[in-house]
C-alpha positions, -999 to 999 in steps of 0.1 A, spaced: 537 173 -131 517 180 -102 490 198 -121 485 166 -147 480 143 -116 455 171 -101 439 167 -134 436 126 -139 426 127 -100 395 151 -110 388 132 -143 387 99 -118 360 113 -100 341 124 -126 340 91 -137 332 76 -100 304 102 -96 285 98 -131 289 57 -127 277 59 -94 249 82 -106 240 62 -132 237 28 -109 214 51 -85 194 61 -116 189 22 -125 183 14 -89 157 35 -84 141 29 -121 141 -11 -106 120 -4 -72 97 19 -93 89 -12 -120 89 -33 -90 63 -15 -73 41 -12 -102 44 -45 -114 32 -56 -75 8 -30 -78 -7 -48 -113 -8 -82 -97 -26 -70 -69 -51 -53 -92 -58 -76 -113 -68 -99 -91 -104 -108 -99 -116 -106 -67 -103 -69 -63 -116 -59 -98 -150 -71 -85 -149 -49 -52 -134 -22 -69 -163 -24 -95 -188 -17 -71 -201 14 -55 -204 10 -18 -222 17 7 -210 33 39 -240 31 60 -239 -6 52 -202 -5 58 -204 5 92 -225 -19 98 -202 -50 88 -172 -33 105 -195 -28 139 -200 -72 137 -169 -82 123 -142 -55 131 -149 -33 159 -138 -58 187 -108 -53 175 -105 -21 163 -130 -3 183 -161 11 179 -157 42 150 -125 23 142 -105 41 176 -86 14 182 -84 -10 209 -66 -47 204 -58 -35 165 -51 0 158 -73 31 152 -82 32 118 -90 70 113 -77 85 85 -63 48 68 -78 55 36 -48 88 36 -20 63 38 -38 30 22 -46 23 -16 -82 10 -21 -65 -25 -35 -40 -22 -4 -69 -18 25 -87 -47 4 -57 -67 6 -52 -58 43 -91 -72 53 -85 -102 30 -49 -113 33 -46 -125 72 -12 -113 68 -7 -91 101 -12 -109 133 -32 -112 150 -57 -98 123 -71 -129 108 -76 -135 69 -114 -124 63 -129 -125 30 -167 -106 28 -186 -113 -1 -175 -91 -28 -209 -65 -23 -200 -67 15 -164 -52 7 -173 -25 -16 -195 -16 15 -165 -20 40 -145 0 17 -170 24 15 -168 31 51 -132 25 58 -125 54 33 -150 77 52 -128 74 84 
């Protein structure tokens, strides 16, 4: 008797553990189509498939980040009011810095959309960092 109800107990948690596997399974197939489908929306964005189109130019980068940027970020992107932008391009898509400079989304940045030549060149730089 015992050993039956050891039994049903073990074939109960079986059952817990592969549904409960299975709903982790779909969860995480859910965020993953999430993300990409996010991902395509941001990407397709004509704006971004223009910037992204274009090879930029750091030098020229540096420049338009020097007038429009360092006063926040600091000269050589150190940080000063914003933060320090070194290494951003490690931890940032090229679509996610663009939406970054463009979107206005984190205060106190405000939204700033470059012609689409003057982006590549921001780009450009930003990724050099």
């Amino acid at each position: 008797m015992a050993q039956n109800t050891l039994n049903e107990n073990t074939e109960d948690l079986n059952s817990l553990l592969k549904k409960a596997a299975l709903v982790a399974v779909a969860l995480v197939v859910t965020v993953v189509l999430s993300v990409v489908a996010i991902r395509y929306a941001q990407a397709s964005d004509p704006y971004i498939q223009e910037v992204l189109a274009l090879q930029g130019n750091g030098s020229r980068g540096e420049a338009i980040f020097n007038m429009n940027c360092a006063v926040c970020h600091g000269l050589g992107a150190t940080g000063e009011v914003g933060p320090k932008l070194l290494g951003v391009s490690d931890h940032k898509t090229k679509v996610g810095l663009i939406k970054q400079v463009i979107s206005g989304e984190t205060p106190p940045m405000p939204q700033f959309q470059p012609e689409p030549r003057d982006m590549a060149d921001l780009l450009s730089y930003l990724e050099q960092l």
